[in-house]
C-alpha positions in Angstrom: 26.4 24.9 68.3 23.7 26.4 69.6 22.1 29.9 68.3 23.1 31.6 71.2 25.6 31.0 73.5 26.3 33.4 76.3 30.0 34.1 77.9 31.1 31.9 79.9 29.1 28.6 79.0 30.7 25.4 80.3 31.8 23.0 77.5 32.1 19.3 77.4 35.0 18.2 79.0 36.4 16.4 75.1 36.0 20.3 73.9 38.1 21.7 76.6 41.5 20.2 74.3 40.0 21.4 71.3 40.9 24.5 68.8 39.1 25.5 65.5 41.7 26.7 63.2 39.9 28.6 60.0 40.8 29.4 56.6 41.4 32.8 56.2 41.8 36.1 53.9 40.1 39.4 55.9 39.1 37.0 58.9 42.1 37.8 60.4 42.0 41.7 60.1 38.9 41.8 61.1 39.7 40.0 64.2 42.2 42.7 65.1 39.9 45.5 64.6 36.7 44.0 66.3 37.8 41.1 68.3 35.2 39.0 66.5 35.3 36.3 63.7 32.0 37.0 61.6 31.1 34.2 58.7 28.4 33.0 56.9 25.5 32.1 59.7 24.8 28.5 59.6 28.5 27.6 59.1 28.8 24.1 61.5 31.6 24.5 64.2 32.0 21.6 67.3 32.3 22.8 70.6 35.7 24.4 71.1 37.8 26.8 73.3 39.5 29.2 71.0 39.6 30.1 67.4 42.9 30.3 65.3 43.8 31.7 62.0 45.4 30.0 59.1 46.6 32.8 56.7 49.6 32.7 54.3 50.7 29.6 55.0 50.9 29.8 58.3 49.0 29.5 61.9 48.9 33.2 63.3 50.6 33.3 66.6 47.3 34.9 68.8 45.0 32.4 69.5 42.3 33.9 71.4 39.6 32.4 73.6 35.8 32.2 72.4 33.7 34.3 74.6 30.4 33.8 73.1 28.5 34.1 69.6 24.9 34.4 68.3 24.3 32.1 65.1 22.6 34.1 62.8 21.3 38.2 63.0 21.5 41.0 60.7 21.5 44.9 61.9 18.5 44.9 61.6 17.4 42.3 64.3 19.6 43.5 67.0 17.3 45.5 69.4 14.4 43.0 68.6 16.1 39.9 69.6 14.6 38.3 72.9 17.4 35.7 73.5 20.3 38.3 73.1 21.6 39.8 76.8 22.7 43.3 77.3 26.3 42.9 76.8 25.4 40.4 73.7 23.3 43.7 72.5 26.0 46.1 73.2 28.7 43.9 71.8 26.9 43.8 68.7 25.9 47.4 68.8 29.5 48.1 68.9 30.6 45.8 66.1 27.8 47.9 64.0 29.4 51.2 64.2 32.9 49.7 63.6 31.6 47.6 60.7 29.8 50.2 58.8 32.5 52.8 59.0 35.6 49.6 57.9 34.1 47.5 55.9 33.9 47.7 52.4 29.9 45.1 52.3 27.0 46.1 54.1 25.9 44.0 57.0 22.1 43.7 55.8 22.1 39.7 55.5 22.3 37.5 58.7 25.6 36.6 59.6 27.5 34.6 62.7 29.7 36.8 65.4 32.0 34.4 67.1 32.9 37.4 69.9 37.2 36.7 70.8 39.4 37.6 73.7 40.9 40.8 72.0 44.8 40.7 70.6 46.3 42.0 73.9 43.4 40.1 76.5 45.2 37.6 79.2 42.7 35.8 77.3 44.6 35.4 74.2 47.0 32.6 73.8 50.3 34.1 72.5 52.4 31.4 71.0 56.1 31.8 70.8 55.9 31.9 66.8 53.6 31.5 64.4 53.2 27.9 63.5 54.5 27.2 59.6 52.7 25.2 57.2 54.2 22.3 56.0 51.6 19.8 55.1 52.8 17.5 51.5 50.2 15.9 49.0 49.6 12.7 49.2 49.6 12.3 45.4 53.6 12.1 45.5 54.3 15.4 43.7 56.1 16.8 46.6 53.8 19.9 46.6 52.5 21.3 49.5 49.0 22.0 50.2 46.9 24.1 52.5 46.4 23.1 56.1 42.7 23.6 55.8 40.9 25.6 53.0 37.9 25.8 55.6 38.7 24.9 59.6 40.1 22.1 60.8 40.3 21.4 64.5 44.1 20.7 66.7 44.6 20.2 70.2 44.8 23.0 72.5 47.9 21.2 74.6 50.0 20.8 71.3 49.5 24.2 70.2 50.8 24.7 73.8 54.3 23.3 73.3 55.5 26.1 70.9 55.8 24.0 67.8 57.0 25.1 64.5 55.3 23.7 61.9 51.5 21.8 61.3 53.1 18.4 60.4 54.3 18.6 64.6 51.0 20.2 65.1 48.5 17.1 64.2 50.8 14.6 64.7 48.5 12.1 66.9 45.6 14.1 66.6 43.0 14.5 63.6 40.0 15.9 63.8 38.1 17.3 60.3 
């Protein structure tokens, strides 16, 4: 991905089926307060429509739509950047304020803002349950293992059909 990309960029038509489903702990929270996944700033995604969670064993049932991100900025950068537009700048502006008064770490190192339809957009995908984990090691032990301890990538038009559990989910389609 590029370090900027502005709302409402056309993808590649073989990203269009695509959705990044990531690892999480707080990701998800913070999602629901700021509409916004933020990570590490040079963490490698493929092009892709929307962003799901993985949480607890489990696929949350929101799925919203990527609107935008900037790659890599700290607070500091914010009124300085040259390829950030006004609502990139107010967006971010916004996410300041909200993230100095709820989060716990200050945002002084460059991070990534993946900006999301909010929880209650049109915007959002709203699947009919969350989708359950129920992925088996291969080693034979009958254990079952996480889904993706980082982001994995699913098809948009199978996350679509209101399946129940991962195994359904991937089922003729693998993407790492």
């Amino acid at each position: 991905m590029n370090q900027h990309i502005p709302f409402g960029r056309q993808l590649p038509k073989d990203s269009v089926d695509k959705v990044v489903v990531v690892a999480t702990k707080n990701a998800l929270g913070e999602y629901l307060k700021y509409s916004a996944y933020i990570c590490l700033p040079h963490r490698p995604f493929q092009d892709c429509v929307r962003l799901a969670f993985y949480t607890h064993n489990k696929i949350y049932h929101r799925v919203p739509k990527i609107l935008g991100f900037v790659q890599a900025i700290s607070k500091d950068e914010i009124e300085a950047r040259t390829d950030l537009s006004d609502a990139d700048r107010t967006r971010l502006r916004q996410l300041l304020t909200k993230i100095e008064k709820n989060r716990k770490d200050d945002w002084t190192q460059q991070l990534k803002f993946i900006f999301l339809s909010s929880p209650g957009s049109p915007d959002t995908l709203i699947l009919p349950n969350d989708i359950i984990n129920d992925q088996i090691s291969s080693t034979g032990t009958g254990r079952l293992v996480a889904f993706t301890q980082a982001q994995r990538y699913v098809s948009l038009s199978r996350l679509e059909q209101g399946l129940l559990t991962t195994s359904e989910l991937v089922q003729g389609f693998e993407s790492h």
